[in-house]
MOPAC internal coordinates of N, CA, C and O (Angstrom, degrees):
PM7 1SCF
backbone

  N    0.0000 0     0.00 0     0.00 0    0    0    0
  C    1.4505 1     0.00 0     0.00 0    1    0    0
  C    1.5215 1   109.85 1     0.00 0    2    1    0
  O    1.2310 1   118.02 1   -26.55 1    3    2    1
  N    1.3049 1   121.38 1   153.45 1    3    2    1
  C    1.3996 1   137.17 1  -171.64 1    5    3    2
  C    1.6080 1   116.77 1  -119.88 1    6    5    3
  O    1.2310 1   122.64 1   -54.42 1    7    6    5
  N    0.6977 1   112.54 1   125.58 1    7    6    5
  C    2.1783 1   106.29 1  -178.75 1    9    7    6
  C    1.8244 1    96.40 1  -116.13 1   10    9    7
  O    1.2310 1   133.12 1   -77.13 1   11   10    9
  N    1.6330 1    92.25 1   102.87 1   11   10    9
  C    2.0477 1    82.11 1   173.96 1   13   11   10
  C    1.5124 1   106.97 1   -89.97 1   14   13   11
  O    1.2310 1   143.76 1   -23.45 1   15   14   13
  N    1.6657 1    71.43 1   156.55 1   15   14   13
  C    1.4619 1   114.17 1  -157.31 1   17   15   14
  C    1.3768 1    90.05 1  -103.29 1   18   17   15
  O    1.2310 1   121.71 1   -12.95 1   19   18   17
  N    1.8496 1   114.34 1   167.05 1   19   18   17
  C    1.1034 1   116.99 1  -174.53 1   21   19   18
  C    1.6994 1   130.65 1   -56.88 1   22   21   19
  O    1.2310 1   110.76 1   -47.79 1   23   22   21
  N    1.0733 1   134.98 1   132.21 1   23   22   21
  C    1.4931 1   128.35 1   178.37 1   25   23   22
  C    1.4826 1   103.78 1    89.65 1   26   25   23
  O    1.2310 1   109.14 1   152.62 1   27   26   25
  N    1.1917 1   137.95 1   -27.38 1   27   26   25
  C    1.5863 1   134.35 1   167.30 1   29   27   26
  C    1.3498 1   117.59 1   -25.74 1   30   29   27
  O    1.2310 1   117.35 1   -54.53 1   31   30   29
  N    1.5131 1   122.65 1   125.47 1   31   30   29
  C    1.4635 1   108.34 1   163.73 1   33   31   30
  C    1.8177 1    90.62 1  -132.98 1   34   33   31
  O    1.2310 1   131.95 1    -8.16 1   35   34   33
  N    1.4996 1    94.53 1   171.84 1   35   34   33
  C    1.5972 1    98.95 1  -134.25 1   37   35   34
  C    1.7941 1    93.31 1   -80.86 1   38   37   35
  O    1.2310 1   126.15 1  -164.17 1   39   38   37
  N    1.1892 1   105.79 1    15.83 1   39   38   37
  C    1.7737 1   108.90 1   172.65 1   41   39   38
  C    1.7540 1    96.62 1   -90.46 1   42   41   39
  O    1.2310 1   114.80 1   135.09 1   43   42   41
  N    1.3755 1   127.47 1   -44.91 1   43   42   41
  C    0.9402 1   141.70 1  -152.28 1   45   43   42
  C    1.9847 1    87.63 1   -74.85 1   46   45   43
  O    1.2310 1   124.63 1   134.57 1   47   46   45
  N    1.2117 1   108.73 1   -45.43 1   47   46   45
  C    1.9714 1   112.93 1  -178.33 1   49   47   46
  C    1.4173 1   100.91 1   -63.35 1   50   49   47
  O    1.2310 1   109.59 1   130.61 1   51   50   49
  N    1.4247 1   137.12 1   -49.39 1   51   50   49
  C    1.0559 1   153.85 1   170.68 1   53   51   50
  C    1.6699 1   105.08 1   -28.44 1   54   53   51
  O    1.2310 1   126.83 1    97.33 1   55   54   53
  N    1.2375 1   104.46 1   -82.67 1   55   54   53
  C    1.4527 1   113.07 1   179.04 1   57   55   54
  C    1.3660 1   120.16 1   -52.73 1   58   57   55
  O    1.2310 1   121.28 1   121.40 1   59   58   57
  N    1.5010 1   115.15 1   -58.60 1   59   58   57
  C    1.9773 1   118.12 1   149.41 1   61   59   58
  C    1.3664 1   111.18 1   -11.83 1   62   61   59
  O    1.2310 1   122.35 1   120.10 1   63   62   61
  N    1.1758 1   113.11 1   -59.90 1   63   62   61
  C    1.4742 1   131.61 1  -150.87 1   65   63   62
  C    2.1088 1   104.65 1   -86.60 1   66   65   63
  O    1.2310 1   124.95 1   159.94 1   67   66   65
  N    1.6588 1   108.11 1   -20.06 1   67   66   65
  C    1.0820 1   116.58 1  -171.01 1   69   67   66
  C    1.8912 1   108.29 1    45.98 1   70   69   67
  O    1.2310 1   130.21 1  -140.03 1   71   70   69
  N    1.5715 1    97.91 1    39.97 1   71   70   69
  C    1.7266 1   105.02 1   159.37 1   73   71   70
  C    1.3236 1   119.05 1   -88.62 1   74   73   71
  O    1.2310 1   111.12 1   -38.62 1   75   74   73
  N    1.1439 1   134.31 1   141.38 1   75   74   73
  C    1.7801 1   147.58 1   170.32 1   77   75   74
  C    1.3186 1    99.20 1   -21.29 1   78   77   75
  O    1.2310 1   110.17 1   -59.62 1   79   78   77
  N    1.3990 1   136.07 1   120.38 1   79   78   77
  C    1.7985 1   124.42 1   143.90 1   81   79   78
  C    1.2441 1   113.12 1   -53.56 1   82   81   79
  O    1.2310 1   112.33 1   153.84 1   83   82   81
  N    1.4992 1   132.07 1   -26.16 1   83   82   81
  C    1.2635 1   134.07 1  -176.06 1   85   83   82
  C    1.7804 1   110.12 1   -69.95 1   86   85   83
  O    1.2310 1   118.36 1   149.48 1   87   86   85
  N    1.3511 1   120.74 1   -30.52 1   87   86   85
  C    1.6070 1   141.22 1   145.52 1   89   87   86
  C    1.5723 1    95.54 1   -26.53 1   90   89   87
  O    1.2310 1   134.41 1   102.54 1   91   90   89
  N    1.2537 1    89.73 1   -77.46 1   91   90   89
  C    2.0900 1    98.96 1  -154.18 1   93   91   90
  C    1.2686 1   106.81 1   -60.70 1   94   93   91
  O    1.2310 1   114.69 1   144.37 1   95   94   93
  N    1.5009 1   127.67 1   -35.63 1   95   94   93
  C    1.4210 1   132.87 1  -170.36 1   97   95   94
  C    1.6534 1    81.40 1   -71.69 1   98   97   95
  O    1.2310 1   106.78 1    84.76 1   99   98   97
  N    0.8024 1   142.20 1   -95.24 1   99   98   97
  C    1.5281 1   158.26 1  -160.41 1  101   99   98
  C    1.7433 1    96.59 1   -26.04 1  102  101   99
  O    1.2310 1   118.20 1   137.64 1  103  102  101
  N    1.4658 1   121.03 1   -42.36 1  103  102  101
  C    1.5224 1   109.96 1  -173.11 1  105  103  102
  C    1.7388 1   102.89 1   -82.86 1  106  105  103
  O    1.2310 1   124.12 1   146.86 1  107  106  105
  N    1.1908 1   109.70 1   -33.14 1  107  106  105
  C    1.5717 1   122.27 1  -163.47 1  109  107  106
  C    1.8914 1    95.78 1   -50.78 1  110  109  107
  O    1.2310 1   125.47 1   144.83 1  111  110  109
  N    1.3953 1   107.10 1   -35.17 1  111  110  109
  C    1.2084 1   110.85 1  -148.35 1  113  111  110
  C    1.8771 1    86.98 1   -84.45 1  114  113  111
  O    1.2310 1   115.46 1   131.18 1  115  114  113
  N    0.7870 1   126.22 1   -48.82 1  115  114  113
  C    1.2925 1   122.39 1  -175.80 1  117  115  114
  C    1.5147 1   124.05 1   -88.45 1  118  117  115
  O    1.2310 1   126.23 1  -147.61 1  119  118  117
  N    2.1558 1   105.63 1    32.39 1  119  118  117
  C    1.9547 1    93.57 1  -155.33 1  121  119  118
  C    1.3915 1    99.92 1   -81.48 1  122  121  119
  O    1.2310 1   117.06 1   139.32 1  123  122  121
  N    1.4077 1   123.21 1   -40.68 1  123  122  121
  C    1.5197 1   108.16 1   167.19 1  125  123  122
  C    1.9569 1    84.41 1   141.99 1  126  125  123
  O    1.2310 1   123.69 1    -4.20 1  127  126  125
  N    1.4200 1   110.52 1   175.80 1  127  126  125
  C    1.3441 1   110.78 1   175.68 1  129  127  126
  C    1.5423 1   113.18 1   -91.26 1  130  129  127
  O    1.2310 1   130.64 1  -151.90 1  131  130  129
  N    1.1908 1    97.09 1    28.10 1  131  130  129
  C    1.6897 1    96.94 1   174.77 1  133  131  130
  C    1.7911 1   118.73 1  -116.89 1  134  133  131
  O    1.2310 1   131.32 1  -175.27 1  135  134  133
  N    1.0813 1    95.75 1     4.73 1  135  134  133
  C    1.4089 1   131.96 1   174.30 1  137  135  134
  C    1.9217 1   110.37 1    47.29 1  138  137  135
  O    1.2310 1   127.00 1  -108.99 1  139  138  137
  N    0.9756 1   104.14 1    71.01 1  139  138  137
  C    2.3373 1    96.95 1  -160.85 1  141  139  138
  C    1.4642 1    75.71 1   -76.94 1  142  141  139
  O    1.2310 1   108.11 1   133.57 1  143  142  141
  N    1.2967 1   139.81 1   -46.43 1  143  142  141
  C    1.3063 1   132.84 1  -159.90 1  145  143  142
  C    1.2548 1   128.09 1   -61.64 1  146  145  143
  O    1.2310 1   135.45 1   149.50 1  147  146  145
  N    1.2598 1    87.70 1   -30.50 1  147  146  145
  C    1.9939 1    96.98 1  -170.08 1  149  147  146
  C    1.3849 1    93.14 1   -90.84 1  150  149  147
  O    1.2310 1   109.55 1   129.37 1  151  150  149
  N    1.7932 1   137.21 1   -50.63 1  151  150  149
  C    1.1577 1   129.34 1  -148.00 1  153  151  150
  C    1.9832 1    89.97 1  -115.24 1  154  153  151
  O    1.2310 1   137.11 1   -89.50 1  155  154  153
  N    1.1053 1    84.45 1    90.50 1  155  154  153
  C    1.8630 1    98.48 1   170.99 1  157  155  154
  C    1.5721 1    92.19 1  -108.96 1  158  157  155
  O    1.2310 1   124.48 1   -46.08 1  159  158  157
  N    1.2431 1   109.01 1   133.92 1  159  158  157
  C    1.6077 1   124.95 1   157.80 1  161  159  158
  C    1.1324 1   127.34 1  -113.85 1  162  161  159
  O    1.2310 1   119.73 1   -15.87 1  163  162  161
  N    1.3354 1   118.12 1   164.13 1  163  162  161
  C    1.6145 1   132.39 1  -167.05 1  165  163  162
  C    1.6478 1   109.63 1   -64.12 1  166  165  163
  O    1.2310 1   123.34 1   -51.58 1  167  166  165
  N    1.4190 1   111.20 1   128.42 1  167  166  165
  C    1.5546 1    92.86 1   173.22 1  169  167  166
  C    2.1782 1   100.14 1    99.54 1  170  169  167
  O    1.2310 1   122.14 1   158.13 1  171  170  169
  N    1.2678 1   113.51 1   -21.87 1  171  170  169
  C    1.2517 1   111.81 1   167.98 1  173  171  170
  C    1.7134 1   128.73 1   -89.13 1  174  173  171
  O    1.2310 1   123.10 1   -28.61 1  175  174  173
  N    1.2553 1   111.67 1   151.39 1  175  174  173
  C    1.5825 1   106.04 1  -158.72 1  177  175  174
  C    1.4648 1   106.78 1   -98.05 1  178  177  175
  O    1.2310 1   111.09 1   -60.05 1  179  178  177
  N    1.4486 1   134.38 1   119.95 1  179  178  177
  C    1.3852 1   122.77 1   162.54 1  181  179  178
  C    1.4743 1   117.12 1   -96.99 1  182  181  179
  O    1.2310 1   115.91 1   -51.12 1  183  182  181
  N    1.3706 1   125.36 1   128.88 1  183  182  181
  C    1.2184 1   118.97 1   179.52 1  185  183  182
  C    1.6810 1   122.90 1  -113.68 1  186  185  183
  O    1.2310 1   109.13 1   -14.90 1  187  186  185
  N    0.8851 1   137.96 1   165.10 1  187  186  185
  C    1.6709 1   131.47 1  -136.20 1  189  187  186
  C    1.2313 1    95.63 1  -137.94 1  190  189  187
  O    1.2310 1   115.44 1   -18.29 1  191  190  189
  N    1.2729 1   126.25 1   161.71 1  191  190  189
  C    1.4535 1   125.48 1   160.32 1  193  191  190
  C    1.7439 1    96.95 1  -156.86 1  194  193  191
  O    1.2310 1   120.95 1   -59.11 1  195  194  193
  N    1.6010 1   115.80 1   120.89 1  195  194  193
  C    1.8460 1   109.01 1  -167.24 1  197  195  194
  C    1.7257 1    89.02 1  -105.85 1  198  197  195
  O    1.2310 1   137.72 1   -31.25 1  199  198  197
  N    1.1560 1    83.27 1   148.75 1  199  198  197
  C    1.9118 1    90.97 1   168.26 1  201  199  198
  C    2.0854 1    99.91 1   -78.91 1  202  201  199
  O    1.2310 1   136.82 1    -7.26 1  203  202  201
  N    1.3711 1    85.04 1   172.74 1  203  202  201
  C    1.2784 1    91.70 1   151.25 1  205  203  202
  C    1.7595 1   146.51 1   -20.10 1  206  205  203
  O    1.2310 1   134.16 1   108.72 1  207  206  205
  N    1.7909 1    90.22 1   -71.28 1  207  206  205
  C    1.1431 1   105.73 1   179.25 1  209  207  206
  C    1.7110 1   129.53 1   -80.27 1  210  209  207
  O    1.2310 1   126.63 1  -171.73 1  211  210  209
  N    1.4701 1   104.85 1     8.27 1  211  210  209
  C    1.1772 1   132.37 1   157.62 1  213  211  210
  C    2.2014 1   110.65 1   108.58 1  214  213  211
  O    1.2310 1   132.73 1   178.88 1  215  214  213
  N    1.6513 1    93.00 1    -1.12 1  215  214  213
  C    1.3576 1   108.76 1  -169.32 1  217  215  214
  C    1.5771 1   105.63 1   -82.24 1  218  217  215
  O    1.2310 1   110.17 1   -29.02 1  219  218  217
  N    1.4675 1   136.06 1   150.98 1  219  218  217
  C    1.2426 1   129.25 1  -172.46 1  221  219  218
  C    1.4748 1    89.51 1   -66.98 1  222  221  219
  O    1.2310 1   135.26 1   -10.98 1  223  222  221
  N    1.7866 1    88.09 1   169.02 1  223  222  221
  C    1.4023 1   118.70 1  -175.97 1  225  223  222
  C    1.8490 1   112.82 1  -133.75 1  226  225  223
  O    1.2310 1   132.02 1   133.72 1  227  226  225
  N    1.3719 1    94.40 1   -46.28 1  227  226  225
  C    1.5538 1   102.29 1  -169.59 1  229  227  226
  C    1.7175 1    98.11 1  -135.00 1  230  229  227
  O    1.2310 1   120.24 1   -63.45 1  231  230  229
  N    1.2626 1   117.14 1   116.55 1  231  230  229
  C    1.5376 1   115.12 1   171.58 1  233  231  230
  C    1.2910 1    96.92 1  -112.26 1  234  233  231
  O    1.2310 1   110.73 1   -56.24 1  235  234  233
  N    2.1177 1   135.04 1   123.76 1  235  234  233
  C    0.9328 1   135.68 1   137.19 1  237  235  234
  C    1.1870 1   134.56 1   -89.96 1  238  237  235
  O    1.2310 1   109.95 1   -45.06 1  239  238  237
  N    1.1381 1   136.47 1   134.94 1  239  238  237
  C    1.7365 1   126.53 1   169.06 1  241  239  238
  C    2.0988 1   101.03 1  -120.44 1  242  241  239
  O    1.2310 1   139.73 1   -30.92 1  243  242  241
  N    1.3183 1    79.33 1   149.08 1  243  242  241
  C    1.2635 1    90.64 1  -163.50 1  245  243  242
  C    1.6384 1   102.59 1  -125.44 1  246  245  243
  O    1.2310 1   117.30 1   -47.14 1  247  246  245
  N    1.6125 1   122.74 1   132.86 1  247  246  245
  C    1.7503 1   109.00 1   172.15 1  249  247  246
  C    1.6052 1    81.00 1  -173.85 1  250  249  247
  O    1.2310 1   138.80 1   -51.78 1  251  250  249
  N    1.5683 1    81.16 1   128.22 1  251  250  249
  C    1.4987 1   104.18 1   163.01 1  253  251  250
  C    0.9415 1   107.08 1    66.95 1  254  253  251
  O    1.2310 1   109.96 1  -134.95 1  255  254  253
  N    1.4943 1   136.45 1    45.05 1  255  254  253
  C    1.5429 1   132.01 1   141.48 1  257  255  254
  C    1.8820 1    90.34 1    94.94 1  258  257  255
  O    1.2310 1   119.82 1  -168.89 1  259  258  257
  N    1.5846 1   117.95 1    11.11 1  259  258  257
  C    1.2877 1   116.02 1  -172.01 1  261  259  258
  C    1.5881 1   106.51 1  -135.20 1  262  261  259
  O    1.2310 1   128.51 1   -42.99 1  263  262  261
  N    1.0944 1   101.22 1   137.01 1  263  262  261
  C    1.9316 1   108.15 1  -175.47 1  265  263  262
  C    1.6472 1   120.96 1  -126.66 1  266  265  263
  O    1.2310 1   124.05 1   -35.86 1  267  266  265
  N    1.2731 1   109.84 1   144.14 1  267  266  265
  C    1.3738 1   113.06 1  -167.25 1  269  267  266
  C    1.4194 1   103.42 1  -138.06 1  270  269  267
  O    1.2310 1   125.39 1   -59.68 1  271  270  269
  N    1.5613 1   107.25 1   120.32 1  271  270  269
  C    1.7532 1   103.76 1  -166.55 1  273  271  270
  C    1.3015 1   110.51 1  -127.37 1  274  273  271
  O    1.2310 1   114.88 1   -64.77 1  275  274  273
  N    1.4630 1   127.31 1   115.23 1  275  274  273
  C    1.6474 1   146.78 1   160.65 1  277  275  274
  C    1.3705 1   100.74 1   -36.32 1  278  277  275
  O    1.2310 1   120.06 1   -26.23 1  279  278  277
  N    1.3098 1   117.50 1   153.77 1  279  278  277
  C    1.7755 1   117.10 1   143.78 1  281  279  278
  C    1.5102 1   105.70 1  -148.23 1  282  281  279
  O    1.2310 1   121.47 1   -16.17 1  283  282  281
  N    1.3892 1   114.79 1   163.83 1  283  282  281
  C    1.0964 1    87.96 1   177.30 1  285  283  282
  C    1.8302 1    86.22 1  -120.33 1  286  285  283
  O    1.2310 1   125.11 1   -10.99 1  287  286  285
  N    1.3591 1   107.79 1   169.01 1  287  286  285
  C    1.5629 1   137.45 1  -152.19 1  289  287  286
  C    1.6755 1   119.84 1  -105.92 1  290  289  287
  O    1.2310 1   124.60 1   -36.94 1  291  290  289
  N    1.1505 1   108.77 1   143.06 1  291  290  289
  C    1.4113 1    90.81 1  -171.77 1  293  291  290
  C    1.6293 1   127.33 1   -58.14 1  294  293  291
  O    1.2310 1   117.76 1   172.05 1  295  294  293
  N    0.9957 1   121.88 1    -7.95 1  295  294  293
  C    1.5289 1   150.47 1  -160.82 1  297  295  294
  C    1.5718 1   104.74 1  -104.82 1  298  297  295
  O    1.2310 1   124.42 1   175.99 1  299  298  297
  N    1.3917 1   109.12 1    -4.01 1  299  298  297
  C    1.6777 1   108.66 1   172.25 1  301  299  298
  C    1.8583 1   104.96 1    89.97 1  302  301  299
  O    1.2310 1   116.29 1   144.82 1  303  302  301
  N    0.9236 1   124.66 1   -35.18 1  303  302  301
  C    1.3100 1   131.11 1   176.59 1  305  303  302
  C    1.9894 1   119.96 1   -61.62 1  306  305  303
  O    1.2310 1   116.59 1   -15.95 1  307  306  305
  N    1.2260 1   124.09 1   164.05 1  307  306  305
  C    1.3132 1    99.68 1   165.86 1  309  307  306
  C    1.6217 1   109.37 1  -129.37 1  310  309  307
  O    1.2310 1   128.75 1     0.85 1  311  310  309
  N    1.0568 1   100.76 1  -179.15 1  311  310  309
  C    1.7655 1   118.85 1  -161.26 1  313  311  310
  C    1.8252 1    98.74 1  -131.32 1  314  313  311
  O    1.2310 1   133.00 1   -25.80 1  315  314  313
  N    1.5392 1    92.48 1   154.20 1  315  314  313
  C    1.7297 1    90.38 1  -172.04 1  317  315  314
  C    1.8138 1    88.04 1  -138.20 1  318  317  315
  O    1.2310 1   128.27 1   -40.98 1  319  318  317
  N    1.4966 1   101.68 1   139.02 1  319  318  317
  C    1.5938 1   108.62 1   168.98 1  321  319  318
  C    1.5394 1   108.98 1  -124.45 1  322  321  319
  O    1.2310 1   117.80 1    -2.36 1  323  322  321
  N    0.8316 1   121.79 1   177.64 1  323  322  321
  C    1.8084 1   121.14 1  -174.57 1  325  323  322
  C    1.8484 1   102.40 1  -109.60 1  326  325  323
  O    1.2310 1   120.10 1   180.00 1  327  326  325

């Protein structure tokens, strides 16, 4: 898990994190019109889950008592539930 810090944007956690950009491009595309992806703030928790092969599995972000969770799909793609 990750807690951003001031000025972080979620490419910048990515790389921290030494996760795939090919991950982030792939979630960006599906974040929804509520945007959790783009507007991450300081002080909020992202939590990770890697497969095996070292590629994400489970992206959570968490703020304000509210959570928004990635997965990724059998088909290589990922899926988002609230």
């Amino acid at each position: 898990e990750y807690t951003v810090q001031k000025g972080d944007t979620l490419s910048q956690v990515f790389r921290i994190n030494e996760l795939p950009m090919s991950d982030l491009n792939s979630l960006v595309k599906i974040e929804g019109s509520d945007k959790p992806l783009s507007h991450i703030q300081q002080g909020q928790l992202i939590r990770f889950k890697l497969a095996e092969d070292g590629n994400l599995d489970i992206l959570q972000l968490e703020r304000n008592g509210q959570s928004v969770m990635f997965f990724k799909l059998s088909e290589g793609g990922f899926g988002r539930s609230k």
